[in-house]
C-alpha positions in Angstrom: -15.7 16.2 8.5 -15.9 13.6 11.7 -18.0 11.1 9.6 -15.7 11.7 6.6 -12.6 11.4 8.4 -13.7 7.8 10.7 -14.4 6.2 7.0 -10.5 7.4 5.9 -9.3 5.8 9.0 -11.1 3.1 7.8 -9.5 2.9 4.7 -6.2 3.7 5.7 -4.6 0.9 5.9 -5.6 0.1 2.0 -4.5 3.3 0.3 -1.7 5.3 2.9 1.5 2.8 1.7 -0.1 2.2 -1.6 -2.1 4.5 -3.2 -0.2 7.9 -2.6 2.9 7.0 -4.2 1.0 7.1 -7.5 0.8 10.8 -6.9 4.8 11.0 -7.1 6.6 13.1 -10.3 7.7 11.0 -12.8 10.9 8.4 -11.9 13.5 7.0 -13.8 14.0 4.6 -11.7 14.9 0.9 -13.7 12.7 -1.1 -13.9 13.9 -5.2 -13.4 12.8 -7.5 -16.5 10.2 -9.5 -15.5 10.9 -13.4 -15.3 9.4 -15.4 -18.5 5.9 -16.6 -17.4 2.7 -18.4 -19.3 -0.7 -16.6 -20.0 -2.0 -15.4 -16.9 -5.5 -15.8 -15.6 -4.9 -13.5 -12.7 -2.9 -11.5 -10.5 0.4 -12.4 -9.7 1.6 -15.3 -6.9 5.2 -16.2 -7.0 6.5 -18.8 -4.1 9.9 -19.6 -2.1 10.7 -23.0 -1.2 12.8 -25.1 0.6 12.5 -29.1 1.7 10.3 -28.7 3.9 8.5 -25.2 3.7 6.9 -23.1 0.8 6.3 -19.2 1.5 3.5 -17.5 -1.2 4.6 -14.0 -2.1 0.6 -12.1 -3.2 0.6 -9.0 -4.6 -2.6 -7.3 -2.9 -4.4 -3.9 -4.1 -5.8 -2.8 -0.5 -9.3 -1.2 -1.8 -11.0 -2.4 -4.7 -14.2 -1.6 -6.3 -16.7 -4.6 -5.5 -16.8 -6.0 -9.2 -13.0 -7.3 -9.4 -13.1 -10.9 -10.0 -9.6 -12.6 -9.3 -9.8 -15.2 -6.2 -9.4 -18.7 -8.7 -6.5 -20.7 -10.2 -3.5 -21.2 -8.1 -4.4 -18.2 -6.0 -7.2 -19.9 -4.4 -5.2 -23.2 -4.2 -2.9 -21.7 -2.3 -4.5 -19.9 0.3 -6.9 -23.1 1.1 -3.1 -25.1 1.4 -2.1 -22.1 4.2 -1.1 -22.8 7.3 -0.5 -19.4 8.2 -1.6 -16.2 6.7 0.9 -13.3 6.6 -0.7 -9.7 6.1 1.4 -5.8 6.7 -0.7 -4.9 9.5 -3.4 -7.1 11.6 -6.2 -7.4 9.0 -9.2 -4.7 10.4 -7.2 -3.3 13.4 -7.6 0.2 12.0 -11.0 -0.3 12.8 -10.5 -0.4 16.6 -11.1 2.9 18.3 -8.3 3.1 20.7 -6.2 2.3 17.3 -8.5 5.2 15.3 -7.7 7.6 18.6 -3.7 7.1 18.2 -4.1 7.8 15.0 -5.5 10.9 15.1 -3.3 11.7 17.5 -0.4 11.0 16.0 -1.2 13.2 12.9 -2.3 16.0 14.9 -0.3 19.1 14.9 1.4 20.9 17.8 -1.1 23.0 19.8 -0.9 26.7 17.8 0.5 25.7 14.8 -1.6 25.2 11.5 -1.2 23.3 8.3 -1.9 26.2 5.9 0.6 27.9 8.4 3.4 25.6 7.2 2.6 26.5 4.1 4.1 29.6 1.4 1.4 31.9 -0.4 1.7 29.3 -3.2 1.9 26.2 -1.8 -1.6 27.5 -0.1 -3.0 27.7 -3.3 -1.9 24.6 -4.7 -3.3 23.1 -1.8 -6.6 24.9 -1.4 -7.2 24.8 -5.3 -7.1 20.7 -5.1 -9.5 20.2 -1.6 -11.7 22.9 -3.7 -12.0 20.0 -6.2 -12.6 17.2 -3.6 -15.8 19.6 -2.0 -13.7 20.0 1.5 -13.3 23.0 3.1 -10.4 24.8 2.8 -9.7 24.6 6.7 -10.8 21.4 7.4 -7.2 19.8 7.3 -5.7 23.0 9.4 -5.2 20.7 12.3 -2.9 17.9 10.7 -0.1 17.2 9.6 1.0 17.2 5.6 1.2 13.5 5.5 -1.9 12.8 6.7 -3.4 15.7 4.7 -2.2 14.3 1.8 -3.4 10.8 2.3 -6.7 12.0 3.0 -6.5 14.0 -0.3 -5.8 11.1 -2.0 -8.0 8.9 -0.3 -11.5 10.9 -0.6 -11.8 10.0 -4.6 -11.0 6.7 -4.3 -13.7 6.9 -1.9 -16.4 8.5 -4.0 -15.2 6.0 -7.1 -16.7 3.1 -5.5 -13.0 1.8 -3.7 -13.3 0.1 -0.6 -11.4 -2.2 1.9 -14.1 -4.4 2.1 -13.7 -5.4 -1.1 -10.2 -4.9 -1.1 -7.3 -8.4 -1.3 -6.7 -8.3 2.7 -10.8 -8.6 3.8 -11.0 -11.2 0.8 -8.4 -13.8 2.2 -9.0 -13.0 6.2 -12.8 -13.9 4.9 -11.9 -17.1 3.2 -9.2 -18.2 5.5 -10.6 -20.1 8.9 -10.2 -19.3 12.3 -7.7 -22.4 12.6 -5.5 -20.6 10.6 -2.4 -18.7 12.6 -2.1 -15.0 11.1 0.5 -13.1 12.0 1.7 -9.7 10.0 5.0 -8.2 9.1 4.4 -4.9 10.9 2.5 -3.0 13.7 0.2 -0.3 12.8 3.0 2.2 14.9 5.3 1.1 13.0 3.5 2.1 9.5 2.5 5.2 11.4 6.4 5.5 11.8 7.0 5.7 8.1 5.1 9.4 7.9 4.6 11.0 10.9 8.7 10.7 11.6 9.1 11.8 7.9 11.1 15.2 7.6 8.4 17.8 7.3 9.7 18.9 4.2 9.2 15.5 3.0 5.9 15.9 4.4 5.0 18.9 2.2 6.5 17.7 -0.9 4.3 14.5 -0.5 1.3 17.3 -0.2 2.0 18.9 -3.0 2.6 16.0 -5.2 -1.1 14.4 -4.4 -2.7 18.3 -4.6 -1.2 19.0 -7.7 -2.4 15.5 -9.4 -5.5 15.1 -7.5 -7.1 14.6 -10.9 -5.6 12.0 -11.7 -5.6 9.9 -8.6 -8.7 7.6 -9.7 -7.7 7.0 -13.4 -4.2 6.1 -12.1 -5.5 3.7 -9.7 -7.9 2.2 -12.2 -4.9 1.6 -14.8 -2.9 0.1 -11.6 -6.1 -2.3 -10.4 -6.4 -3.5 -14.6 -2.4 -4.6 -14.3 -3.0 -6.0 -11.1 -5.7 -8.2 -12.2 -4.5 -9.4 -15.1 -1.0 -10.6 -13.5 1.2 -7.9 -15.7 3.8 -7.5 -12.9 5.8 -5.3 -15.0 3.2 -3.0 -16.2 2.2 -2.8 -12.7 6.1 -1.4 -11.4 6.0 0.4 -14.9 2.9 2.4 -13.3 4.0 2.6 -9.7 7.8 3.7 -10.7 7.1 6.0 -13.6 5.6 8.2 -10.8 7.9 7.9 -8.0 10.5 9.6 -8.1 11.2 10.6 -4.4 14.0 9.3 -3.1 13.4 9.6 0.5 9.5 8.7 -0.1 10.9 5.3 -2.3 13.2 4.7 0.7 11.0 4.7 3.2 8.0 3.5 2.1 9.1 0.6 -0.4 12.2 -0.2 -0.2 13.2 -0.5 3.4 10.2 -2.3 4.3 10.8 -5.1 1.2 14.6 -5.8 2.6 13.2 -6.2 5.8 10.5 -8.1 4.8 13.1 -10.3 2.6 14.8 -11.2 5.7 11.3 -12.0 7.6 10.8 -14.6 4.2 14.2 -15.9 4.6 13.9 -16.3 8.4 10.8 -18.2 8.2 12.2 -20.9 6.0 13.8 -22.2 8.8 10.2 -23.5 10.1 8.6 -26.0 8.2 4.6 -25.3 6.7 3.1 -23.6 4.1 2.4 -19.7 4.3 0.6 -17.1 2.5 1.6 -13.6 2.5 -0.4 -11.4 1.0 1.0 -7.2 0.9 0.2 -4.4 -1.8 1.6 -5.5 -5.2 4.1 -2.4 -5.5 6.3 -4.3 -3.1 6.4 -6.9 -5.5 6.8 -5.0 -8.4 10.2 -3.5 -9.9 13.3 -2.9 -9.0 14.2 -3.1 -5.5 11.3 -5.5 -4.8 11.1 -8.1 -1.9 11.6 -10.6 -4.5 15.0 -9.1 -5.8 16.5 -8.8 -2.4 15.4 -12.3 -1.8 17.1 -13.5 -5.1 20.4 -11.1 -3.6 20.1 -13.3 -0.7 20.9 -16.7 -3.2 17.0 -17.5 -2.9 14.8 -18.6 -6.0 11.6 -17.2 -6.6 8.9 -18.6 -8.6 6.4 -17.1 -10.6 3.3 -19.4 -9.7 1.0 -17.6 -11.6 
């Protein structure tokens, strides 16, 4: 498990604010029109402007497999015009050990409790009955909590499909970007940490249960998400993502907080003149609630670039 569980933390960063919210029951959340736009020839780039400063807005899928094609076209013209390159966390930091080691820590449980332990007879079941599926022992996740069981859950068959970070948006433009280039990013990985481990635990275990009882389906929903994504279909994209959230505290947290806050980061940064590229998963650009809707509630215009 020690070799499976370094390559997870890894990964973490790609799928854990992502990837499980696909797992989520079905929403009825709205889901906002999206703005008229021309044949697209890849994913989606909008852009904020004032006089003297223009903000890029990239919808990013975290872990790809290594034969997505999509860095061309205005995407590509716009990151080589960056002057400074906006990601959610530090681009690799999840790689650093001391990092890997809070992490860990973090989702560890108390000393003599287990997860199974937090669990009901049935829950147990639910739970054991998907890690049978994955090939991981049935205890091998007895010393964490839900949340990071279940993005571990969801994370081992995007794994085994081929899904990596290294292929994945973030490694892309920090790879094609030079060194001369600030970066800067709109959060700290204990901040993202934040988001679960300080999540109600029965939050925690109805997030568990929503990935264990879909495991099946993790990989094909990702696939369908990945074809939206890279054919700029911004609506089938919050179509996919909101037709299976339907958690309000998981929405809150995880999406819609974070996008007004990172609406107000956009709107700050106007006030400095340059050019900057911020590149974060594509669900918080998707949809209702998106960063680009509390931008345009702020009396902002957003443009669909591509």
């Amino acid at each position: 498990m020690t070799k499976l569980r370094s390559r997870i933390l890894a990964a973490l960063a790609a799928v854990s604010l992502a990837l499980p919210l696909q797992a989520c029951a079905n929403s009825t959340a709205p889901i906002a029109p999206a703005a008229p736009v021309a044949a697209s020839t890849g994913p989606a780039l909008w852009k904020v402007a004032d006089a003297d400063t223009t903000i890029y807005l990239f919808g990013t899928v975290h872990a790809l497999p290594k034969d997505v094609e999509w860095f061309r076209g205005p995407v590509a013209q716009a990151l080589s015009s960056a002057q400074v390159l906006v990601t959610e966390i530090p681009v690799g930091v999840l790689k650093q050990p001391e990092v890997q080691q809070a992490f860990v820590a973090r989702a560890t449980l108390p000393e003599g409790q287990t997860l199974r332990g937090l669990l009901n007879a049935e829950q147990r079941t639910t739970v054991e009955a998907a890690m049978g599926k994955l090939g991981v022992p049935v205890e091998a996740f007895d010393r964490f909590e839900p949340w990071f069981a279940a993005i571990t859950m969801a994370t081992i068959p995007m794994l085994k499909a081929g899904y990596t970070t290294e292929a994945g948006v973030e490694s892309a433009v920090e790879g094609k970007v030079p060194a001369t280039v600030k970066r800067d990013a709109l959060e700290t990985v204990e901040e993202q940490l934040k988001l679960f481990d300080e999540m109600p635990q029965q939050a925690q275990v109805a997030y568990l249960l929503s990935v264990a009882e879909q495991i099946d389906r993790v990989v094909p929903s990702m696939n369908a998400m990945v074809a939206a994504w890279a054919k700029g279909d911004a609506e089938g994209l919050a179509k996919l993502m909101n037709e299976e959230l339907d958690d309000p505290v998981l929405a809150e947290r995880l999406l819609y907080a974070r996008n007004r806050n990172w609406a107000e980061w956009v709107e700050a940064r106007l006030a400095d003149p340059g050019i900057v590229f911020i590149a974060v998963g594509a669900g918080h650009l998707a949809g209702a609630n998106s960063v680009q809707d509390y931008l345009g509630k702020e009396g902002l215009t957003v443009t669909r670039v591509q």
